[in-house]
C-alpha positions as CSV (number, residue, x, y, z in Angstrom):
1,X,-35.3,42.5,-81.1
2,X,-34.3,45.2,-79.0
3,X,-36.5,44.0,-76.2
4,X,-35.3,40.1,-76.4
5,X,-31.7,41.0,-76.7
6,X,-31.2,41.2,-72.7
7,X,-33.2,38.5,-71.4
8,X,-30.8,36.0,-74.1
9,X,-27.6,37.7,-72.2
10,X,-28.9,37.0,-68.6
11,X,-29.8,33.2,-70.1
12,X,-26.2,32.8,-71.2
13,X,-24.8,33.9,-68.1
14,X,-26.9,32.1,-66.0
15,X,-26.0,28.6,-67.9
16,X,-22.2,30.3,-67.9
17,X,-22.4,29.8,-64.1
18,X,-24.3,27.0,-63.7
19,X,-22.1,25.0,-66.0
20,X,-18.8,26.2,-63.8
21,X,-20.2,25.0,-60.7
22,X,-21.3,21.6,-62.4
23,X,-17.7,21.6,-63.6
24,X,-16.1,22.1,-59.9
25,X,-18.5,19.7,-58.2
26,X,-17.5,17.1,-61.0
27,X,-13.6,17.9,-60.2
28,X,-14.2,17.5,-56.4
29,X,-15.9,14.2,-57.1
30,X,-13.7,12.5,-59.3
31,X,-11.0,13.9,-56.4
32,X,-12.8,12.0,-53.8
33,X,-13.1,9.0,-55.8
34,X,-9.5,8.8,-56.9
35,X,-8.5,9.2,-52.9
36,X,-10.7,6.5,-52.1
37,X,-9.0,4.0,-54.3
38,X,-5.6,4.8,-53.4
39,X,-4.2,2.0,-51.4
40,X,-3.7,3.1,-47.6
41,X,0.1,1.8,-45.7
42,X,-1.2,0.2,-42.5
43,X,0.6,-2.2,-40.2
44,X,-0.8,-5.6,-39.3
45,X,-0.5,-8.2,-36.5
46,X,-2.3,-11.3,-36.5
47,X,-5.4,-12.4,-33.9
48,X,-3.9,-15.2,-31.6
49,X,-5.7,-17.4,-29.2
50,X,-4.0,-17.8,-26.0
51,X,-3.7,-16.9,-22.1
52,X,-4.3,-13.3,-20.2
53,X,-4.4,-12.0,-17.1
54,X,-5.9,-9.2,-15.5
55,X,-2.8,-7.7,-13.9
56,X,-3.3,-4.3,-11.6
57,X,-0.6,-2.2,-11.1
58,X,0.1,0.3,-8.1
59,X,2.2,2.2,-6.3
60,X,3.3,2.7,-2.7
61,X,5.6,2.8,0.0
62,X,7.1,0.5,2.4
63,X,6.3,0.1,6.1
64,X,8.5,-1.5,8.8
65,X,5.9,-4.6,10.5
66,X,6.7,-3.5,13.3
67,X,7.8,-0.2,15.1
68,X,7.9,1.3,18.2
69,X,9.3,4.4,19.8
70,X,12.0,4.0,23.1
71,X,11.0,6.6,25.8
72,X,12.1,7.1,29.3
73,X,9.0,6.8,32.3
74,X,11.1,9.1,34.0
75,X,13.1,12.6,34.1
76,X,16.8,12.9,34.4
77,X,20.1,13.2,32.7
78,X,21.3,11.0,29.7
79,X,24.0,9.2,31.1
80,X,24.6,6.6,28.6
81,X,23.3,5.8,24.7
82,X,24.5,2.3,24.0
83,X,22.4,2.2,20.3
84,X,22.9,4.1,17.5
85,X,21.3,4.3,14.0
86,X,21.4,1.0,11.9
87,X,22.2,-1.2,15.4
88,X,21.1,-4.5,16.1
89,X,19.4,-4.9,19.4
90,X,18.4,-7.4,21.4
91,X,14.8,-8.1,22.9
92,X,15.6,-7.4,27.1
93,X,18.6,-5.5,26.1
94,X,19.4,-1.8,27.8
95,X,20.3,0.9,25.3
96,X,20.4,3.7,27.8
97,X,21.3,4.7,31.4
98,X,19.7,8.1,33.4
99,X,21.7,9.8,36.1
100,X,20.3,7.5,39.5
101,X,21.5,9.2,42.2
102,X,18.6,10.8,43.2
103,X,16.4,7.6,42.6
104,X,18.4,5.5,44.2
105,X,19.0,8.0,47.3
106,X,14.7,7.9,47.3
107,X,15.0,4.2,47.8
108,X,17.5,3.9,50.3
109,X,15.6,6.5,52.4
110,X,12.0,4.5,52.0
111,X,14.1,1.7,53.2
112,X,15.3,3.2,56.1
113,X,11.5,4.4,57.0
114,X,10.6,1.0,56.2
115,X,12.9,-0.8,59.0
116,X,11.5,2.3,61.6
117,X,8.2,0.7,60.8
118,X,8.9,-2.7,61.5
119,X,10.8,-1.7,64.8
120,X,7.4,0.0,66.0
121,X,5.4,-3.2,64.8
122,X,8.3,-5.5,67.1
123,X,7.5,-2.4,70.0
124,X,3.9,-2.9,69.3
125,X,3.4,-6.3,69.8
126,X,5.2,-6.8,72.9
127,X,3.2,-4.0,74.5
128,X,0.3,-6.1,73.0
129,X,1.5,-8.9,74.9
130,X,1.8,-6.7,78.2
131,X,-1.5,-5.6,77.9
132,X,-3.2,-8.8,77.1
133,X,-1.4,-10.2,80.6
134,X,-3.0,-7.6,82.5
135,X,-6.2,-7.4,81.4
136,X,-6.2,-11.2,82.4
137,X,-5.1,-10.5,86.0
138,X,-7.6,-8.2,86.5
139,X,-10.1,-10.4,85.0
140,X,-9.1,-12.9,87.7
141,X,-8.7,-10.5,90.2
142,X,-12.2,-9.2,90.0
143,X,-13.5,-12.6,89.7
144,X,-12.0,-13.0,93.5
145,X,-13.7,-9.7,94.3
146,X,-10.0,-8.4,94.8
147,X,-10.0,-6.0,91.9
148,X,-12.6,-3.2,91.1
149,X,-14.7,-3.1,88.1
150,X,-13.4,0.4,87.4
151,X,-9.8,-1.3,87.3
152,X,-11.7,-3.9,85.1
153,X,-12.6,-1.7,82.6
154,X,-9.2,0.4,82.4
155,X,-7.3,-3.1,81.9
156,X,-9.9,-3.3,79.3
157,X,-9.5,-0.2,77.6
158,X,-5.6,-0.3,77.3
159,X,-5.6,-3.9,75.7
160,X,-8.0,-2.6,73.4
161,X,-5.6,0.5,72.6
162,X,-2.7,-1.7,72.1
163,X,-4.4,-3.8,69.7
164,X,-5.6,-0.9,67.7
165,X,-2.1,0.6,67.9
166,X,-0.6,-3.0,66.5
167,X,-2.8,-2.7,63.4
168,X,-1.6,0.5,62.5
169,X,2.1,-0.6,62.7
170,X,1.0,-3.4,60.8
171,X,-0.4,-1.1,58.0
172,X,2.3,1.3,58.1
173,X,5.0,-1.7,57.2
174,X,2.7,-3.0,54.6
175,X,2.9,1.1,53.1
176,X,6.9,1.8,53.2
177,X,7.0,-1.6,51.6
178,X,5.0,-0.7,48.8
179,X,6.7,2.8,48.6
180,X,10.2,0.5,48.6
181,X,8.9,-1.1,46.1
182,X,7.7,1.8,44.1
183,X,11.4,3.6,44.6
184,X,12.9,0.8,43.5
185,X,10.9,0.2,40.1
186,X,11.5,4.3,39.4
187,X,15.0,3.3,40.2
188,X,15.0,0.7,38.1
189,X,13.7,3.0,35.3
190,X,16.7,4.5,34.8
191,X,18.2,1.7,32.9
192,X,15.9,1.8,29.9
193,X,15.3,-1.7,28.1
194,X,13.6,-2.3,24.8
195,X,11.3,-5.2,25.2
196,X,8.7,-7.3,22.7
197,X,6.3,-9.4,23.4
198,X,6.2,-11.6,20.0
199,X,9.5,-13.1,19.8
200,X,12.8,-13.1,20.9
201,X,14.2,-11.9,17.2
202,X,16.4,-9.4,16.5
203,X,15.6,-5.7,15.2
204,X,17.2,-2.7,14.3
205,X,17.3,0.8,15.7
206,X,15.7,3.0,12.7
207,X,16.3,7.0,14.1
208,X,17.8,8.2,17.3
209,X,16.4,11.3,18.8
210,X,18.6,12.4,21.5
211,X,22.4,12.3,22.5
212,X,24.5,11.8,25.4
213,X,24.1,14.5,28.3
214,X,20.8,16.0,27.4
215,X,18.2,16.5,30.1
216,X,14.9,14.2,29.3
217,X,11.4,14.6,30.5
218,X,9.1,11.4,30.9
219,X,8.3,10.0,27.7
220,X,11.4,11.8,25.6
221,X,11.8,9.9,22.4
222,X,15.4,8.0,22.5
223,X,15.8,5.9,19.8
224,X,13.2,4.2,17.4
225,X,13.1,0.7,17.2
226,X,11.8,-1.8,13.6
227,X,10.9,-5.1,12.6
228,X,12.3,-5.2,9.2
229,X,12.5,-9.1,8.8
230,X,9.4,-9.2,7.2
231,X,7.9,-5.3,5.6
232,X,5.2,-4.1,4.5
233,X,3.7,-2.6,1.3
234,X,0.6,-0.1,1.8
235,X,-1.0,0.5,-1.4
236,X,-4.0,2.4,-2.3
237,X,-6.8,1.0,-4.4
238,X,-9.8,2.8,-5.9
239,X,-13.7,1.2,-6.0
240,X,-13.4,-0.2,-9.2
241,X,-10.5,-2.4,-8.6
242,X,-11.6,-3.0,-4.5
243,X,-13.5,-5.8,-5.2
244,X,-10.9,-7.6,-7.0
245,X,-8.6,-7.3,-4.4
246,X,-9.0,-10.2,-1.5
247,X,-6.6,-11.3,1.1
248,X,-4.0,-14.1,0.3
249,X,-3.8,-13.2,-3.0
250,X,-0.1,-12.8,-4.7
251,X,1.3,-9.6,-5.3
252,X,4.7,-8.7,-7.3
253,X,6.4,-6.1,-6.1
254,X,9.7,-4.2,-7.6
255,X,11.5,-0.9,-6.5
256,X,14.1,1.3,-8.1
257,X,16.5,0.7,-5.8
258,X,17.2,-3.0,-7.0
259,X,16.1,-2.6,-10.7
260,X,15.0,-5.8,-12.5
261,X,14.7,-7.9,-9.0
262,X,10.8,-8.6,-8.1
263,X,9.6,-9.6,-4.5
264,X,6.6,-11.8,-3.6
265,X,4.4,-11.2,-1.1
266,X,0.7,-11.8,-0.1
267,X,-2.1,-9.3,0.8
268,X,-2.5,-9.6,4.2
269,X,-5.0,-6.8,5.5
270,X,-7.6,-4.9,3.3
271,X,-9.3,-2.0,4.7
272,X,-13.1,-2.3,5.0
273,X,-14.0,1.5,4.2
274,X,-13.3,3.7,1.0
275,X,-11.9,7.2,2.3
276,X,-14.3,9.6,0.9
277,X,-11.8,12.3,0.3
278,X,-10.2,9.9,-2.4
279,X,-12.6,7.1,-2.5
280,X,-9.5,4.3,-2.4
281,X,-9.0,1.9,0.1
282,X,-5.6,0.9,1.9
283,X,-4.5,-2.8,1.4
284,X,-1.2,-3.8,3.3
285,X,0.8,-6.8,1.5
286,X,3.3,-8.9,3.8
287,X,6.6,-9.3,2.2
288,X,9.4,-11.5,3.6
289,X,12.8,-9.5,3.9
290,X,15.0,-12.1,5.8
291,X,18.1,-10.6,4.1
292,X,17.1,-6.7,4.9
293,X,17.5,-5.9,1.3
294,X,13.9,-3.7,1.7
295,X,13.5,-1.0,3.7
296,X,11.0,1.5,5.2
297,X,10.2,4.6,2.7
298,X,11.1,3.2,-0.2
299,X,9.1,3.8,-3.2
300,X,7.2,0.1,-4.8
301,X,5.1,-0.7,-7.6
302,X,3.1,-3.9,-6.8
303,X,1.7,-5.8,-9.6
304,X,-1.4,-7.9,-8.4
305,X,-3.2,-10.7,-10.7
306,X,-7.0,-10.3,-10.2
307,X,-8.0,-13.6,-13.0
308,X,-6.5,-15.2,-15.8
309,X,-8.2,-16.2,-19.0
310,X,-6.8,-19.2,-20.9
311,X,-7.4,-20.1,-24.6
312,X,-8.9,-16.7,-25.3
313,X,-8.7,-14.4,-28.6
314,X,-6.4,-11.7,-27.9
315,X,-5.4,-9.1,-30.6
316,X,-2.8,-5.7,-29.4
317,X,-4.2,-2.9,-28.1
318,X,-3.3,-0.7,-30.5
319,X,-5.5,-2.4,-32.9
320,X,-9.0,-1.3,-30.5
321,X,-10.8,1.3,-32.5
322,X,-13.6,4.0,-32.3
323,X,-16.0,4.7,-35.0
324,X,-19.3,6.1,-34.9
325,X,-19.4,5.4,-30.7
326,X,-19.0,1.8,-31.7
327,X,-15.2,0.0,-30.4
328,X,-14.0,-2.2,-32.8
329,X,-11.2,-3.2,-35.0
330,X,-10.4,-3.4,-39.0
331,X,-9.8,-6.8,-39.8
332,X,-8.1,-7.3,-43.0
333,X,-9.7,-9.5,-45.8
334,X,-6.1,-11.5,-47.6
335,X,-7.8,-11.7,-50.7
336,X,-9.1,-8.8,-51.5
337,X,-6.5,-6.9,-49.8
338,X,-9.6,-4.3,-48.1
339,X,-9.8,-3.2,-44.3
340,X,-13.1,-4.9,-42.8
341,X,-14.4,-3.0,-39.8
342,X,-15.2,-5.6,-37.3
343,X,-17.4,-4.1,-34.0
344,X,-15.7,-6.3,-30.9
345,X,-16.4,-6.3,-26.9
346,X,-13.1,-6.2,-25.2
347,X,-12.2,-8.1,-21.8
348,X,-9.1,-8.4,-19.9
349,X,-6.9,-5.5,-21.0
350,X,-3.1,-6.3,-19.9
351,X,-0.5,-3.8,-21.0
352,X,-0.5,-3.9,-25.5
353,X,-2.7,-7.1,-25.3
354,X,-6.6,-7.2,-25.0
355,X,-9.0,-9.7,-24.9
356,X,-11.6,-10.0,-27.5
357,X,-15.0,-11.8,-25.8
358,X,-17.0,-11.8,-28.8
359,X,-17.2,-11.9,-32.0
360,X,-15.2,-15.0,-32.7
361,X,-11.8,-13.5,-35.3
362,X,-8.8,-14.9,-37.3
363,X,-6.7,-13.3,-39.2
364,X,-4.5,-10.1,-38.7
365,X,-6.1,-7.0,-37.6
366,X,-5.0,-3.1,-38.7
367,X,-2.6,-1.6,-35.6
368,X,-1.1,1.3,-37.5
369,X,-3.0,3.6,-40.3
370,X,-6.2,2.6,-39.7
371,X,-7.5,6.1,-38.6
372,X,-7.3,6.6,-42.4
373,X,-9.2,3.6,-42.7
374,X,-13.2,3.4,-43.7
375,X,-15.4,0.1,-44.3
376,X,-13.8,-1.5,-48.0
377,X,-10.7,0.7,-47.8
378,X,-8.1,-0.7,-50.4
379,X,-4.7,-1.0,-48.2
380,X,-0.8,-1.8,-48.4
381,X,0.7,-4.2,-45.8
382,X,4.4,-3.6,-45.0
383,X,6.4,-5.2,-47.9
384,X,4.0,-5.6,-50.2
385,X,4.7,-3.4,-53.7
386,X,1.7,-4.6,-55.7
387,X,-1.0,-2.3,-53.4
388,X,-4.9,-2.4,-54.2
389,X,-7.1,-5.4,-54.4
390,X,-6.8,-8.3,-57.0
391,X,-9.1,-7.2,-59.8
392,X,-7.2,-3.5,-60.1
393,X,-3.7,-5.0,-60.3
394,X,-5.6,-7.3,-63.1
395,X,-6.4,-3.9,-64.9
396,X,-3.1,-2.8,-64.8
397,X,-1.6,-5.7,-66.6
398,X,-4.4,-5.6,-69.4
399,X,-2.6,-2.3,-69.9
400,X,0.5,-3.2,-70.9
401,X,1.5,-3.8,-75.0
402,X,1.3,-7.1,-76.8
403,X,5.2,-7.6,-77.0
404,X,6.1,-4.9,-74.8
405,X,9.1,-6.1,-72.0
406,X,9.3,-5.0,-68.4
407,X,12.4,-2.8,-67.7
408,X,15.5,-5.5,-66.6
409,X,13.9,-8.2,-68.6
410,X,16.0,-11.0,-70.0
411,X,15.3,-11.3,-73.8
């Protein structure tokens, strides 16, 4: 008895434990399966069929169309700034004047050395003339055997020399008249114009660089000049959008500077490389600005519509789903008041809409709760009290007392 006594204590206490652990995994259980059919609060829109577009939406700055920097050819002292920032100008006009004494003393003196030239051309051809004469009367002469042949041959020679010497006062007034005419073009240089070649519009002067009595070099920025009647929008798209992106079509574009007012304008130029720093591309959208209200710098987001779906199933965004590396959404099933999960391939996604391409769905899908959602999960729309399907609300009322009355109810 002795000997039997411990092997009936370690029996006890082994089917003490084992029946405390049955007992706990019993509890957990019957937890689980009470959470499971509590009702879960979700919110709910309904699956519509109707239109979407693909919209992208970037960001960038504006260009002017057009703009060019003023610059003197030549050195000298600003006399004169007739523009200033934010002034109209006119294509021809002159916005500046250099100090031109010394250009236009250069002139005056090649035109001086010019008229010597001519005077030695006039001196040139009347000893020409003299020498042509000569040579002729010897000619005769010798032919009368009056003259020698070595007075022949000097007659020769000197209406030769005069003919050469003729030519070169001929080149030499055809060289101060293009050094007159060089002196008078850097003279002319000193009035500084702006000038276009595309129209005879009107643009604006966008910086200034310089001021009044400064010394300039050649090429000295003065004053910048812009085309702001019709600007630009550079934007910067990356490969998966590039494709999409072709030249002529619309683009929106908006700025912070006039909030709620849109411009329209058109893509005019798409780059045809991808940097490979930042694999995007740059596209340039034309937008009219007859009224100036745009300018260069400022900060744009451009809305461009790539395609447009019509008579399409659509449901929010917020009701797109992950489980189990599958994208879907929980559709709700009306009568038995349970969360369906439905496996969808999305389309167009525009802002809180997306485009459902297949399967075909009606009804109202989960867009809040449902990341306490599983398959069959028992839920509570907004304003509905009763909670849990049909058949456990019918348990509920097989409950109640014959004869017993609800609390507020009329005898």
């Amino acid at each position: 008895m002795k000997k039997i006594l411990p092997f009936l204590i370690v029996i006890l206490l082994l089917g003490l434990i084992g029946w405390q652990i049955q007992k706990k995994l019993s509890a957990k259980k019957g937890f689980r399966a009470g959470r499971k059919a509590v009702p879960v609060a979700v919110d709910v829109a309904p699956v519509k069929r109707t239109s979407i577009r693909n919209i992208g939406v970037f960001t960038g700055s504006l260009v002017a169309r057009s703009r060019f920097i003023v610059a003197p050819k030549i050195s000298g002292r600003l006399e004169k700034l007739y523009a200033n920032i934010g002034d109209l100008v006119q294509n021809g006009q002159v916005i500046a004047v250099l100090d031109d004494d010394e250009y236009r003393q250069q002139a005056d003196q090649v035109r001086a050395e010019l008229e010597v030239a001519r005077a030695t051309l006039e001196e040139s051809r009347i000893t020409l003339k003299i020498a042509k004469r000569e040579f002729e009367r010897t000619v005769a002469l010798r032919k009368k055997k009056i003259a020698s042949e070595s007075e022949l041959d000097a007659a020769k020679a000197q209406y030769n020399n005069q003919e050469a010497k003729l030519k070169v006062a001929m080149a030499q007034v055809a060289q101060k008249r293009a050094a007159l005419k060089a002196a008078q073009i850097r003279l002319s240089y000193a009035r500084i114009q702006v000038t276009w070649g595309d129209d005879n519009g009107v643009r604006v002067v966008g910086e200034r660089f310089v001021d009044e009595g400064e010394m300039l070099a050649p090429n000295t920025p003065i004053v910048s000049i812009l085309d702001i009647h019709s600007i630009t929008a550079v934007i910067h798209v990356i490969e998966r959008d590039y494709s999409l992106v072709t030249i002529g079509k619309e683009a929106t574009v908006s700025t912070d500077a006039f909030p709620g007012k849109e411009f329209r304008g058109k893509i005019a130029r798409v780059a045809p490389l991808l940097k490979e720093t930042s694999r995007q591309a740059r596209v340039e959208i034309e937008i009219p600005n007859p009224d100036g209200l745009l300018k260069p710098g400022m900060f744009v987001r451009v809305k461009i519509a790539f395609e447009e779906r019509r008579d399409t199933i659509v449901v929010p965004f917020s009701a797109l789903i992950k489980r189990e590396g599958r994208q879907g959404v929980f559709l709700i099933d009306p009568l038995e008041k349970i969360a369906r999960f439905v496996p969808v391939t999305p389309g167009i996604v525009n802002g809180s809409t997306a485009e459902i391409l297949s399967p075909e769905l009606s009804g109202s899908v989960v867009t809040l709760g449902h990341h306490l959602l599983e398959e069959g999960s028992p839920v509570l729309l907004a304003g509905d009290t009763s909670g849990g399907p049909p058949e456990k609300r019918g348990e509920e009322k097989k409950l109640e007392k014959p004869g017993e009355k609800k609390p507020g109810a009329t005898p």
